[in-house]
C-alpha positions in Angstrom: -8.1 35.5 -67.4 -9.2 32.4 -67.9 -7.9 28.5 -68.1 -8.1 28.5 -71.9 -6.1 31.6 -72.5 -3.4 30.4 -70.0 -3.2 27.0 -72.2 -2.9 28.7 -75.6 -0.1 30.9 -74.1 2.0 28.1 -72.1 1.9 25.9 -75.7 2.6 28.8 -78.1 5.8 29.8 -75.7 6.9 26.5 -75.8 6.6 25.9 -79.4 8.1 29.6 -80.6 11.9 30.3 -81.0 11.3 33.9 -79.4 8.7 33.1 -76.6 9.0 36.7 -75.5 7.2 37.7 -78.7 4.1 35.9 -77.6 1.0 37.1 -76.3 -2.3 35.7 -75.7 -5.3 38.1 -75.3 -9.0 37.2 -75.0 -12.4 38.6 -75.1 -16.0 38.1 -75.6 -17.9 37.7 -78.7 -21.4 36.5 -79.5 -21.3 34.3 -76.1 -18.3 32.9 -76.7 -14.7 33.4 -75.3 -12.0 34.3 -78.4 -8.7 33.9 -77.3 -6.1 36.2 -79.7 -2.4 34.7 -80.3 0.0 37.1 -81.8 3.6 36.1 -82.4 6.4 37.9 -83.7 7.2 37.6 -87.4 7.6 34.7 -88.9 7.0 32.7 -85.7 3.3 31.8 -86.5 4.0 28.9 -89.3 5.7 26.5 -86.0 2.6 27.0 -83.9 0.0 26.7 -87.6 2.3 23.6 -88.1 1.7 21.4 -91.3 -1.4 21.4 -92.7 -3.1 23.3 -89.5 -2.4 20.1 -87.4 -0.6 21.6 -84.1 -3.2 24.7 -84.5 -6.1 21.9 -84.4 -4.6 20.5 -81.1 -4.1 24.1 -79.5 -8.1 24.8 -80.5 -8.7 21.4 -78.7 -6.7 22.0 -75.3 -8.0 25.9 -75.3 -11.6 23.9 -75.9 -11.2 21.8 -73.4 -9.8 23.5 -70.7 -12.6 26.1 -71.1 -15.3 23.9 -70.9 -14.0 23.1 -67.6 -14.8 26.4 -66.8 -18.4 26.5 -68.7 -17.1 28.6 -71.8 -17.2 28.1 -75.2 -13.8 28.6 -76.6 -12.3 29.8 -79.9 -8.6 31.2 -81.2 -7.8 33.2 -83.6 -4.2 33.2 -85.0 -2.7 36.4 -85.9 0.8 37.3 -87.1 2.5 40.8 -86.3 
C-alpha cells in the first residue's frame, strides 16, 4: 500500500456524501503505479468536479506523494 493510494482515498472520503462507498485499489502497469477509485453511484461527479479540476488536483497529490516514494503515479476514475 502505498503513500499515493492512501492520498487518493483520504481526499475521495472527504469529498463523497457516502464515504463508506469508497475504495481505492492499486496495481502495477507498464512501470507505473495505477491507483483505481470506485465510488458508489452518482458519487463520482463531486470528486471529477467541474471541468475535471478537483480530479487534476487528486492526480497531483497522488503524483506527488508517490514520487516521494520513487513511483510514477496515475488514477483512474471509475463509477459502480
Amino acid at each position: 500500500m502505498s503513500r499515493a493510494r492512501d492520498v487518493v482515498d483520504v481526499v475521495a472520503r472527504a469529498l463523497a456524501a457516502r464515504p463508506n462507498g469508497v475504495q481505492a485499489t492499486e496495481y502495477e502497469r507498464r512501470n507505473q503505479t495505477v491507483v483505481e477509485l470506485t465510488m458508489a453511484p452518482g458519487e463520482l461527479g463531486r470528486v471529477i468536479g467541474r471541468q475535471g479540476r478537483t480530479a487534476s488536483a487528486i492526480r497531483s497529490l497522488a503524483s506527488a506523494a508517490g514520487e516521494l516514494e520513487g513511483l510514477r503515479v496515475a488514477v483512474d476514475f471509475l463509477d459502480e
